[in-house]
matplotlib code that plots the C-alpha trace (Angstrom):
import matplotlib.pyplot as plt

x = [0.0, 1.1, 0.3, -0.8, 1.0, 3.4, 4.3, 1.8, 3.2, 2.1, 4.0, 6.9, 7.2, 7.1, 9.7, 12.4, 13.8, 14.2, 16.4, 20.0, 22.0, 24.9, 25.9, 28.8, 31.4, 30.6, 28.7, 25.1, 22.1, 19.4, 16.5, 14.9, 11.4, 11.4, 13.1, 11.0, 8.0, 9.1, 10.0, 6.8, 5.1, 6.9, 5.6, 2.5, 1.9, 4.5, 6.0, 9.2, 11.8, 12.3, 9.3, 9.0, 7.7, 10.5, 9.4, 11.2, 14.5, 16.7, 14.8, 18.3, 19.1, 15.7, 16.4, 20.1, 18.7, 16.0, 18.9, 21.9, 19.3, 18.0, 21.7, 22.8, 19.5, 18.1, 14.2, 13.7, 15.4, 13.0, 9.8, 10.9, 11.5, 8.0, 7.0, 8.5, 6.1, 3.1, 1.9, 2.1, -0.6, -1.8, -2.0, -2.5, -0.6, -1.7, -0.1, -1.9, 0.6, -0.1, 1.2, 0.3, 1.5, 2.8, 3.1, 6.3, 6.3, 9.1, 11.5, 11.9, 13.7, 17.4, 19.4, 23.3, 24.3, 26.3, 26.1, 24.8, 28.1, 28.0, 26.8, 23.0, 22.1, 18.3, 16.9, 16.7, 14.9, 14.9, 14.7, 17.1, 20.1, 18.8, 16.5, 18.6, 16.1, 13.0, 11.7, 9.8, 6.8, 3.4, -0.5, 0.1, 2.9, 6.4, 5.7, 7.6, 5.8, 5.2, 5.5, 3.8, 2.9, 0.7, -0.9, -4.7, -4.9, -3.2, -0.1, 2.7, 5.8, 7.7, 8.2, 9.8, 10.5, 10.1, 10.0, 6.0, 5.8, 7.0, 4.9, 4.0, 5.9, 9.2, 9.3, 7.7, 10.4, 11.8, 8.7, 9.1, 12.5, 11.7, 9.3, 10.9, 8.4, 10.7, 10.4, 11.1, 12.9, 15.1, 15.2, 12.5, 9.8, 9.9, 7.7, 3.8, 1.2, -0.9, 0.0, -3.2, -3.0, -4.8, -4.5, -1.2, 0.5, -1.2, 2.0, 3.7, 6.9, 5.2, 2.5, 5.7, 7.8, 4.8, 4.2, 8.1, 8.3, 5.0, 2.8, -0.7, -2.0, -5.1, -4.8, -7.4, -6.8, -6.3, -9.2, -6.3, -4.8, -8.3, -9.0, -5.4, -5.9, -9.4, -8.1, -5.5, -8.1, -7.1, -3.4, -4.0, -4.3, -6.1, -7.2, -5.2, -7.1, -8.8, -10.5, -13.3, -13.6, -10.7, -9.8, -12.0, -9.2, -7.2, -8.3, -6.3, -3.4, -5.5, -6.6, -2.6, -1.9, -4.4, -2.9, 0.5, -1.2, -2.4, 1.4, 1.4, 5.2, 3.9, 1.2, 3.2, 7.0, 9.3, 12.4, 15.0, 16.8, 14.9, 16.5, 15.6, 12.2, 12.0, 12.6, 9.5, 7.6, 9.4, 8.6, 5.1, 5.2, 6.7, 3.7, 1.0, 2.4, 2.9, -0.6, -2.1, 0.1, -1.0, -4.5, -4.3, -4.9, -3.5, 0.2, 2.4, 5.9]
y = [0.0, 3.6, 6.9, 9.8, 11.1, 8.7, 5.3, 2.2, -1.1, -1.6, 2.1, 0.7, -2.3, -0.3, 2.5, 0.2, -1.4, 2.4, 3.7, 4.5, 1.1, 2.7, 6.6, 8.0, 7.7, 4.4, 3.9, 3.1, 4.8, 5.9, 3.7, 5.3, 4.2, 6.6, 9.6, 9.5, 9.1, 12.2, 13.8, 13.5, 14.3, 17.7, 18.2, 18.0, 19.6, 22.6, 23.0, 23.6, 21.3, 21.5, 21.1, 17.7, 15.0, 13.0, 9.5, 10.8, 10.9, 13.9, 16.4, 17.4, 13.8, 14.2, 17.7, 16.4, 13.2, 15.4, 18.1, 15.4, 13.6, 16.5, 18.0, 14.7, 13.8, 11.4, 12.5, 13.4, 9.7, 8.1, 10.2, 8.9, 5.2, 5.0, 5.6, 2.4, 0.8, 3.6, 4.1, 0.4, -0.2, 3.3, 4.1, 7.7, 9.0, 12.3, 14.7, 18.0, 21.0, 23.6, 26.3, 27.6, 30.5, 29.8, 32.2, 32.3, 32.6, 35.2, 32.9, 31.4, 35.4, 35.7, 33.1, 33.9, 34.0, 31.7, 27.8, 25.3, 22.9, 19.7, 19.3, 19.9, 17.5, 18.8, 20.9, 24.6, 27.9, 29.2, 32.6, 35.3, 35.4, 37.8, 35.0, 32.3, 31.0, 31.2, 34.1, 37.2, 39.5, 38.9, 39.9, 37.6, 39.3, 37.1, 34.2, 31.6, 30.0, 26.1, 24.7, 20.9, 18.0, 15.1, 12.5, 11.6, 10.1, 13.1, 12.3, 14.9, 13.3, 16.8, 20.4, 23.1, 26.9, 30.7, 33.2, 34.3, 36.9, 35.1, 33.7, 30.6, 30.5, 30.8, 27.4, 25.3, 24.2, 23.2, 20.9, 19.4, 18.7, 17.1, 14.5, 11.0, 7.7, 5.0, 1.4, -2.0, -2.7, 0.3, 4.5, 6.0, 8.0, 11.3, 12.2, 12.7, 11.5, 14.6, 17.5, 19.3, 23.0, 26.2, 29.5, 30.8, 28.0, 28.9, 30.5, 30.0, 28.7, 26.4, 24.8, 24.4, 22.9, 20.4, 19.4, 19.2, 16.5, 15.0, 15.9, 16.8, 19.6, 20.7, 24.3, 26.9, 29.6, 33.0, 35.8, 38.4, 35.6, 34.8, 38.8, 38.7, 35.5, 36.7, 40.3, 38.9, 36.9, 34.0, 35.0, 34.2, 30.3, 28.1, 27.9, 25.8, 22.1, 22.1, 18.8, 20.5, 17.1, 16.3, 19.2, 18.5, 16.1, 19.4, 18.9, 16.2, 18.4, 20.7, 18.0, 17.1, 20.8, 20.4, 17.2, 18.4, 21.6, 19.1, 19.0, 22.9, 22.5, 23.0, 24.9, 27.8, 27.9, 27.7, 27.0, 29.3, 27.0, 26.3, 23.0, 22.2, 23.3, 21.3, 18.2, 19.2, 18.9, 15.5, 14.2, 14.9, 13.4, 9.9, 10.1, 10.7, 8.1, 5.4, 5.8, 5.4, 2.6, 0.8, 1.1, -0.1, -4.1, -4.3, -2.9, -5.4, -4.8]
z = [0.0, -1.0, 0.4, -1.3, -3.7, -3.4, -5.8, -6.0, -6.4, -9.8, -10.9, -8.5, -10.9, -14.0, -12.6, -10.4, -14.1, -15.5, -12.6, -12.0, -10.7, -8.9, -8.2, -10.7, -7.9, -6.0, -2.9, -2.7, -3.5, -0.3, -1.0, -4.5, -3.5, -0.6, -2.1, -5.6, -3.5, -1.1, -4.9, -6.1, -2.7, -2.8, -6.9, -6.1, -2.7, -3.6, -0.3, 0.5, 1.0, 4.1, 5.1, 3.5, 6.1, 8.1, 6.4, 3.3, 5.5, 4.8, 2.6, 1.4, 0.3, -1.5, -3.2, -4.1, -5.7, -7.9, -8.3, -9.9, -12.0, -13.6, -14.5, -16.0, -17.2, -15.8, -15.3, -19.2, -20.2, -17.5, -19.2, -22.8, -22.1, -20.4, -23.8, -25.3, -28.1, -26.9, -30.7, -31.5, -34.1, -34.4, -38.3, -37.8, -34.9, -34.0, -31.6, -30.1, -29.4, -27.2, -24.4, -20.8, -19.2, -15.9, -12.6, -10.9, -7.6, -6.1, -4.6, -8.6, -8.9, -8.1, -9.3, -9.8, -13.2, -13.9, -15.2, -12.7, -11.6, -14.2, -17.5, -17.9, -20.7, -20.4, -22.9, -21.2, -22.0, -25.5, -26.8, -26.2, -24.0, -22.0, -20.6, -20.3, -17.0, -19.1, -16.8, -17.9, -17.5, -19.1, -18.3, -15.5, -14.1, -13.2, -15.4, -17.7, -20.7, -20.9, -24.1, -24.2, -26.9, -25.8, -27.3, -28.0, -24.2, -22.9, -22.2, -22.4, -24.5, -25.3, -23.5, -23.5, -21.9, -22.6, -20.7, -20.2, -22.7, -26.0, -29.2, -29.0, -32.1, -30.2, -28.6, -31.3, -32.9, -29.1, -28.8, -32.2, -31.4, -28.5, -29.8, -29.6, -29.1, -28.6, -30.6, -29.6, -32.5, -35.2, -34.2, -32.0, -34.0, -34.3, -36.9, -36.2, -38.6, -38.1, -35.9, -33.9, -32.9, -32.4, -34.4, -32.8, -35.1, -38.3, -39.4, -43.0, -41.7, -39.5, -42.3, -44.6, -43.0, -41.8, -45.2, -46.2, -42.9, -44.6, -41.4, -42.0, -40.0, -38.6, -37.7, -38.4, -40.3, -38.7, -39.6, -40.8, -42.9, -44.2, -45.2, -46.7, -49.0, -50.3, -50.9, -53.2, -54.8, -57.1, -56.6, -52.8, -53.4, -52.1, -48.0, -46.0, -45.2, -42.2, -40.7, -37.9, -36.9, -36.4, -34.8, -31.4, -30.6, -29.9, -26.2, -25.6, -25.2, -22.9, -20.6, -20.7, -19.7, -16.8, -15.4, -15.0, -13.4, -10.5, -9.5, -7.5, -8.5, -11.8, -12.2, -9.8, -10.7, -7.6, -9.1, -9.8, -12.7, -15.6, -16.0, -12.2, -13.6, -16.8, -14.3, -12.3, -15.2, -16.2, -13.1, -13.3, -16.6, -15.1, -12.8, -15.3, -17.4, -14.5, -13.3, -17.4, -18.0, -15.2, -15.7, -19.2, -18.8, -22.4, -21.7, -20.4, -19.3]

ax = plt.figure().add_subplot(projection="3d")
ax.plot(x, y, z, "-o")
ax.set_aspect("equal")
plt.show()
């Protein structure tokens, strides 16, 4: 029996075969059941560290453990083996994109600049150098922006960071990037069937380089775009295809958005380091995707 928030046995069978053996430099590791359970007690709750409960152990073993694995990435190789074989007979894999604007709180402010000790292998903030955290100002004040794909059963398999105030445009190419479904057998997948998303993606670059990676998309058209194309009239071509059925599947990646937002370490930024936030939201991911692939009687392991 687990408590809550913490590992079931069935997600403890799954995870164990995934994890580090042995640390870099010898020794033993503190029993990982413990400190991934007090990890993802102190995701989803939000407190602080120190304030996580003694059963844990040391809350600084706990923070050190999230800490190394996110610099040498551990969390993001975790997230994508989960995925192992998950599209598996689908003949049209389809993948939603989408963003969310997230608050930072104002102990995520004030971290030195200069690169955290040891290689972060993680992919980090994008945009300009001045934003090297993925921090900025938006409507919603202090915020960094979330950048997330997800499958049709709302399951996140790529992200990425900017800082609040940037185009969802900005970190697109990030989340494409990022998308990697693993196979038993030859390269993991990369490459979508059909790509889902809302008007802030109806951009030229966007739609041609979709079609060049022979990836259908279903992305309205934007109003001005619409205006534009009838003003020139035949020399304005023809109106991208649009599926309106197809495109109600676009929740998926919403519903995705709103289950990472169930982890408070997610949906309110605490961490100074984007990286050490990029593993928050990896850890989540492990989470969402141990508790789906458990209650799928089909998946075996």
């Amino acid at each position: 029996m687990s408590a809550r928030f913490e590992l079931t046995d069935a997600e403890w069978v799954l995870l164990q075969p995934l994890l580090p053996q042995d640390p870099p430099r010898g020794g033993r590791w503190r029993d990982h059941r413990t400190v991934i359970s007090g990890i993802l007690f102190r995701e989803r709750t939000g407190i602080q560290w120190r304030d996580l409960p003694s059963r844990f152990g040391n809350w600084q073993t706990v923070y050190q453990r999230k800490r190394r694995w996110a610099l040498d990435g551990t969390w993001q190789r975790i997230a994508e083996r989960l995925r192992l074989g998950a599209d598996d007979g689908d003949p049209d894999w389809t993948v939603g994109i989408d963003s969310t604007v997230v608050r930072a709180h104002q102990h995520a402010a004030g971290a030195r600049h200069r690169p955290p000790a040891g290689p972060v292998k993680t992919l980090t903030a994008t945009g300009p150098a001045t934003e090297p955290e993925a921090l900025g100002r938006s409507r919603g004040g202090f915020s960094t922006k979330l950048h997330l794909a997800a499958d049709l059963r709302s399951r996140p398999i790529s992200r990425s960071l900017t800082a609040g105030q940037r185009h969802d445009r900005i970190g697109y190419d990030q989340v494409m990037a990022g998308i990697r479904m693993p196979r038993r057998r030859g390269r993991p997948r990369t490459r979508p069937d059909r790509l889902l998303g809302d008007k802030a993606y109806s951009v030229a670059a966007i739609r041609t380089g979709l079609r060049r990676r022979g990836i259908a998309a279903t992305i309205p058209e934007r109003r001005d775009q619409q205006k534009n194309r009838l003003k020139r009239g035949s020399r304005g071509g023809r109106p991208p295809a649009f599926d309106p059925d197809r495109y109600r599947q676009r929740n998926t990646v919403e519903r995705a958005v709103s289950k990472l937002k169930q982890f408070r370490a997610v949906a309110t930024r605490y961490d100074k380091r984007a990286f050490m936030y990029l593993a928050t939201v990896d850890i989540a991911t492990i989470k969402i995707w141990l508790r789906d692939l458990t209650k799928d009687p089909l998946h075996t392991t």
